[in-house]
C-alpha positions in Angstrom: -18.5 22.0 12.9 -14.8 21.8 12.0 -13.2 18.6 12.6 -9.7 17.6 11.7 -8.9 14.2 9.8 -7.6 12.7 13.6 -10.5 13.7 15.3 -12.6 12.3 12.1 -10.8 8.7 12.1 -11.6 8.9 16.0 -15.3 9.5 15.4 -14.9 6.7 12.9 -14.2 4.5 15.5 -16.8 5.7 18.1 -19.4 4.9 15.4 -18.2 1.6 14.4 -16.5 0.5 17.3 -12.9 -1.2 17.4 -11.4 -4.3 18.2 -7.7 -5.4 19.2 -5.9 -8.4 18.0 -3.0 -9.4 19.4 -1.7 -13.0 18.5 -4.5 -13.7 16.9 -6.8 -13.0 20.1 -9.1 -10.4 19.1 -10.5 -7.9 22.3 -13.5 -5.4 21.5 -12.2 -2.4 22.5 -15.6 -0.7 22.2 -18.8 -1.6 20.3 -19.6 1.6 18.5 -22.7 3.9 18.4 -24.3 2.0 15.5 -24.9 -1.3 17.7 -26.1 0.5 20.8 -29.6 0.2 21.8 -31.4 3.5 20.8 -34.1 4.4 18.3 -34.4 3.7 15.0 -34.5 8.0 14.3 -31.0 7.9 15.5 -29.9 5.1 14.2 -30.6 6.6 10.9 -28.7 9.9 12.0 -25.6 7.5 12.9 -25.7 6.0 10.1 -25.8 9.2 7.7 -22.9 10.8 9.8 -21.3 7.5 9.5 -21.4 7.8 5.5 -19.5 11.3 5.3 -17.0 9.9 8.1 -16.7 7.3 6.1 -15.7 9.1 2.4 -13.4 11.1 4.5 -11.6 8.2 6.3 -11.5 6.4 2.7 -10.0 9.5 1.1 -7.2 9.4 4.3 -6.3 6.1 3.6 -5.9 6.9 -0.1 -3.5 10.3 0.6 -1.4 8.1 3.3 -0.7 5.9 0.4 0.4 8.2 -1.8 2.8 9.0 0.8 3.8 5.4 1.1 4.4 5.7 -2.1 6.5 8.7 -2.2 8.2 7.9 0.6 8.5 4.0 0.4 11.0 1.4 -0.9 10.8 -2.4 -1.6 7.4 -4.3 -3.1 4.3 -5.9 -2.0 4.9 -7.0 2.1 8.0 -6.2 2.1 7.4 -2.7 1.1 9.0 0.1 4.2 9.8 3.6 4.7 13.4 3.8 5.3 14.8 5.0 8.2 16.3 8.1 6.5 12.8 9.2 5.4 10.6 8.3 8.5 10.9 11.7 9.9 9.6 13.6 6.5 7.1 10.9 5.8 5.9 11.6 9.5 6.2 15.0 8.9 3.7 14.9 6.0 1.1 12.4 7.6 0.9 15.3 11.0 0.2 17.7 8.6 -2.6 15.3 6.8 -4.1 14.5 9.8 -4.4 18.2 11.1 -6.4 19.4 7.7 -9.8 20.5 8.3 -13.2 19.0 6.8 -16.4 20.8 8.1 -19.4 18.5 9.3 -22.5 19.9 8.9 -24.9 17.5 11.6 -27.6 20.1 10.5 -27.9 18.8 6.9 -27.5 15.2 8.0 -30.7 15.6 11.3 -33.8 16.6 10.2 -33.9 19.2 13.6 -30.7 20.0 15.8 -29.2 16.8 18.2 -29.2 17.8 21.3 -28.8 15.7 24.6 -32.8 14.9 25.0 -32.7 13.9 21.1 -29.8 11.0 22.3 -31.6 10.4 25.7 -32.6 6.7 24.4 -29.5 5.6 24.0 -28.5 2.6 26.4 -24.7 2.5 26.4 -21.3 2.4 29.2 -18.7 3.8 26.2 -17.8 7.3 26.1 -17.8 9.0 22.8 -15.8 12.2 23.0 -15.8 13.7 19.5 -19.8 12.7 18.7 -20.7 14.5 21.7 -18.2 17.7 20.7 -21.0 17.4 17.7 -23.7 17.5 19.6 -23.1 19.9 22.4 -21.2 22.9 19.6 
């Protein structure tokens, strides 16, 4: 299944969770899929998907810093994208972001996910784009 780079950074995070820090108080946002109670089968399927979410994510972070870097002025922490150039810089990190990358959950299960195959997992959080996976 076709998934853009937004919608892969957001299954990041429904497989590894997020937290919040604000002033140094840090809130768990969610938990993640990997530390929900479920079988190990799964877990094992998690954590594959997790592996080519994870290369993709990694090869995000490494394209919006060539942008930075295009776009950027100043060094180390005080680098910044000048006022004049936010609106191209932005302009090219949409566009990043909306590229496609294909997911095939077929080559990562050894049979198709379905709803029965996740039945076992014990969890409150919601996990939008895993589940667009699962139900295609």
């Amino acid at each position: 299944m076709k998934l853009n780079l937004n919608e892969i950074v957001e299954l990041h995070y429904e497989l590894n969770g997020m937290t919040y820090t604000k002033d140094g108080v840090s809130t768990v946002v969610s938990n993640g899929l990997l530390k929900q109670k479920t079988s190990m089968k799964n877990k094992l399927y998690f954590q594959r998907l997790n592996k080519v979410v994870e290369a993709e994510v990694k090869l995000l972070d490494e394209s919006k810093k060539e942008l930075f870097d295009k776009f950027g002025e100043g060094e180390g922490e005080e680098r910044f994208i000048p006022k004049e150039k936010m609106e191209e810089f932005n302009k090219e990190y949409l566009d990043l972001l909306k590229a496609e990358k294909d997911i095939d959950v077929v080559s990562l299960w050894s049979t198709d996910i379905t709803p029965e195959t996740l039945e076992s997992i014990e969890t409150e959080e919601v996990y939008p784009v895993f589940l667009k996976l699962v139900d295609k």
